[in-house]
Short mmCIF file of the C-alpha atoms (twelve columns), coordinates in Angstrom:
data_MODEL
# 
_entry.id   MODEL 
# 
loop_
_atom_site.group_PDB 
_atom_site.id 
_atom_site.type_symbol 
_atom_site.label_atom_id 
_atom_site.label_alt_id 
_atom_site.label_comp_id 
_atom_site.label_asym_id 
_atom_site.label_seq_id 
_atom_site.Cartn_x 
_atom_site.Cartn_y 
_atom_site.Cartn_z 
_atom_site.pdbx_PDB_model_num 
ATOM 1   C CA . UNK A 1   15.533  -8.115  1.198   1 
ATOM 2   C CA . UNK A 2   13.327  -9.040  -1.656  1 
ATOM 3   C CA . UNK A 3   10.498  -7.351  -3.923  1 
ATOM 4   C CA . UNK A 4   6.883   -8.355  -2.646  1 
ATOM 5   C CA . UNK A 5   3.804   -6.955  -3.443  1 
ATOM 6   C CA . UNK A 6   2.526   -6.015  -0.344  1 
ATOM 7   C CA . UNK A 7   0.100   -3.161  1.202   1 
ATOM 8   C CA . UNK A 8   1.189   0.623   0.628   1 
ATOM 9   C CA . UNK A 9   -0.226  1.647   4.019   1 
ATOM 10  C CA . UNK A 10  1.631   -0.654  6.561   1 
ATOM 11  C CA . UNK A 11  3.527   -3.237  4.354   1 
ATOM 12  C CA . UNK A 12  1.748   -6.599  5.028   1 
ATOM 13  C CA . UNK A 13  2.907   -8.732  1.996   1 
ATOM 14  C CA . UNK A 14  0.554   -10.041 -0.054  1 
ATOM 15  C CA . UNK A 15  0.651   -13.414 -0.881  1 
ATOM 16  C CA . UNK A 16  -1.544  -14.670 -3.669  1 
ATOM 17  C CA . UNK A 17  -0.409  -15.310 -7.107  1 
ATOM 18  C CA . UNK A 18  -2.782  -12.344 -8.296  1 
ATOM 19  C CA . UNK A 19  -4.062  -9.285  -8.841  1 
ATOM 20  C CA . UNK A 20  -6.479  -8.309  -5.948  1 
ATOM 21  C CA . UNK A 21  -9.585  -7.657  -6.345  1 
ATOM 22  C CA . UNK A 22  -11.888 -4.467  -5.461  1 
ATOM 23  C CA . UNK A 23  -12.898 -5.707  -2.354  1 
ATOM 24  C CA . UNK A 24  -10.032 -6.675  -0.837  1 
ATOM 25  C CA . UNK A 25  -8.745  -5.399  1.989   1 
ATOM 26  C CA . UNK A 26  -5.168  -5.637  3.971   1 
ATOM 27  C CA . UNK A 27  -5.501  -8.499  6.558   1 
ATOM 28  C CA . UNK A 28  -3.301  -6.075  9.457   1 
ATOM 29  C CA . UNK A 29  -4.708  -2.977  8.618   1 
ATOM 30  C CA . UNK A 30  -8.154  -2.934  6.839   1 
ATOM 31  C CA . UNK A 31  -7.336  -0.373  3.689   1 
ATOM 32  C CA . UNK A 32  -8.245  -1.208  0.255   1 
ATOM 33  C CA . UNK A 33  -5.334  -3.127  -2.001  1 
ATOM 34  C CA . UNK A 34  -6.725  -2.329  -5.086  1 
ATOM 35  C CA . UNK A 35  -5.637  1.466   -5.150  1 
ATOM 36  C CA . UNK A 36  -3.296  3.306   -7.142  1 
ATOM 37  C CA . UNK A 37  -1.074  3.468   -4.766  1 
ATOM 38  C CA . UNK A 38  0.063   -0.372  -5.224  1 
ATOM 39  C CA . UNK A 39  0.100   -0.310  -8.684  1 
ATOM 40  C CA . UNK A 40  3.140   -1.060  -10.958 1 
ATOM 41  C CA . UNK A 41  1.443   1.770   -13.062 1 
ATOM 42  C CA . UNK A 42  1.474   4.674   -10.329 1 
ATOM 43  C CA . UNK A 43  4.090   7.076   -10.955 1 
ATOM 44  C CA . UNK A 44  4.477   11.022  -9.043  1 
ATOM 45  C CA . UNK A 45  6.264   12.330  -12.024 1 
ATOM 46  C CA . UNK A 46  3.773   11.817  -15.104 1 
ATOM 47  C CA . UNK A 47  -0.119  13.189  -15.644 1 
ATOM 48  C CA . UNK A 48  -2.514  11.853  -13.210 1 
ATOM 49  C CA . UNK A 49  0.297   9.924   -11.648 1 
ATOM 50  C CA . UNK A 50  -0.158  6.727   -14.353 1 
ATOM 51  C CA . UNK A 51  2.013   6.158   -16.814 1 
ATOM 52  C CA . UNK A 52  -1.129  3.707   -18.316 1 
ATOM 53  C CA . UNK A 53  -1.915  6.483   -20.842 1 
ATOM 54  C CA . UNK A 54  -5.248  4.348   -21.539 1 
ATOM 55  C CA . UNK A 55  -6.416  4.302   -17.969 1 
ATOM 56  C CA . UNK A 56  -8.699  6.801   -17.065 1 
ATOM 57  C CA . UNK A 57  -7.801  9.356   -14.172 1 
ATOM 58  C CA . UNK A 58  -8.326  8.393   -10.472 1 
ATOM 59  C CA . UNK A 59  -8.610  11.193  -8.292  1 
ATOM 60  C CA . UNK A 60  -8.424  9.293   -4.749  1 
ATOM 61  C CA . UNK A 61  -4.959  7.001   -5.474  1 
ATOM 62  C CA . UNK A 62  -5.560  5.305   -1.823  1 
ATOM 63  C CA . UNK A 63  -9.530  4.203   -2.727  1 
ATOM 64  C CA . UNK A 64  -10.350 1.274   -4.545  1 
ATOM 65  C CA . UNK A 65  -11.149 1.451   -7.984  1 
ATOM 66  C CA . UNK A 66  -12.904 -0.242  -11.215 1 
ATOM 67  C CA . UNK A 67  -9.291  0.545   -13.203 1 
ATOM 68  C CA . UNK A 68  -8.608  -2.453  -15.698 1 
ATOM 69  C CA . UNK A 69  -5.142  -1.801  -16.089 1 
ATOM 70  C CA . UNK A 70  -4.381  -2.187  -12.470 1 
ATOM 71  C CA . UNK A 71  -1.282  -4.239  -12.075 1 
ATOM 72  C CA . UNK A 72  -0.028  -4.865  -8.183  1 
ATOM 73  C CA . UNK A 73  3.609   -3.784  -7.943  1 
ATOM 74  C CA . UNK A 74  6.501   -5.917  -6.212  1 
ATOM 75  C CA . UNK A 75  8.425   -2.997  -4.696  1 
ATOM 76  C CA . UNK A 76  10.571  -3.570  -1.580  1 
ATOM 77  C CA . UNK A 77  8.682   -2.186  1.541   1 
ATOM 78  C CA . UNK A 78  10.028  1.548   2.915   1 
ATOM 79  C CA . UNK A 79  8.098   2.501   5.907   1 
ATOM 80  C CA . UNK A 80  7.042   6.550   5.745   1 
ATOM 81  C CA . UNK A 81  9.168   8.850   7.325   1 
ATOM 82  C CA . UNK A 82  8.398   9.450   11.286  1 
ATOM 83  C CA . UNK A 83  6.585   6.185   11.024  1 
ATOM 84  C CA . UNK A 84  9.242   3.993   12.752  1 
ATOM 85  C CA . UNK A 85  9.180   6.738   15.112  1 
ATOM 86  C CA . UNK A 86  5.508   6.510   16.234  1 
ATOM 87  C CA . UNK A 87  5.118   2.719   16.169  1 
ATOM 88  C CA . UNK A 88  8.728   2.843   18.807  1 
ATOM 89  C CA . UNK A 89  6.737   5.531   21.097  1 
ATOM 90  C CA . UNK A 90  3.702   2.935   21.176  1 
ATOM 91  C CA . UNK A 91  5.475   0.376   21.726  1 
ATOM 92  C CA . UNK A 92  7.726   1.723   24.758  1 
ATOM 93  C CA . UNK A 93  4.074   3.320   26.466  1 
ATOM 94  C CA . UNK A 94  2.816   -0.234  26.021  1 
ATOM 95  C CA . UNK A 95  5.652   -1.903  27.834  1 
ATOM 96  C CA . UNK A 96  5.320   1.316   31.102  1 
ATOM 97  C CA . UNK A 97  1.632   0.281   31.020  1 
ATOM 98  C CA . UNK A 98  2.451   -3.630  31.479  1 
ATOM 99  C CA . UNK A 99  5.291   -3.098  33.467  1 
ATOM 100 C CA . UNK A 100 7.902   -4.573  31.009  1 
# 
């Protein structure tokens, strides 16, 4: 498994040769790519979570923003813990309900 930049929410990979822009959305499930949250700046452990000292602070990481820095990340894709779970519980009620 590779590095791709792809969507923080559900992992779709995104695949142009760029930087999206502010009104781009994920193709599978609709939430803004230009976010903090995909950047290769966003980082937990320093102030306001960007290591981009020059960037100014973003309070909502998962809404688009007018940051110039922004930079989409090639990370490899980790769903979110009890994720797996949920999408497994759909997906078994789905095949009761269609008789599968």
């Amino acid at each position: 498994m590779s590095a791709t930049r792809h969507c923080h929410h559900c992992g779709t990979e995104y695949l142009p040769n760029r930087s999206p822009g502010r009104s781009e959305t994920c193709s599978q499930c609709g939430r803004d790519l230009k976010v903090c949250l995909n950047c290769l700046y966003y980082d937990t452990t320093v102030a306001y979570q960007c290591r981009e000292r020059r960037a100014d602070p973003v309070e909502e990481k998962h809404v688009a923003n007018y940051c110039e820095y922004f930079d989409m990340a090639k990370r490899l894709w980790t769903p979110k813990a009890g994720e797996t779970k949920r999408e497994d519980a759909a997906r078994s009620a789905l095949k009761k309900l269609l008789g599968d």
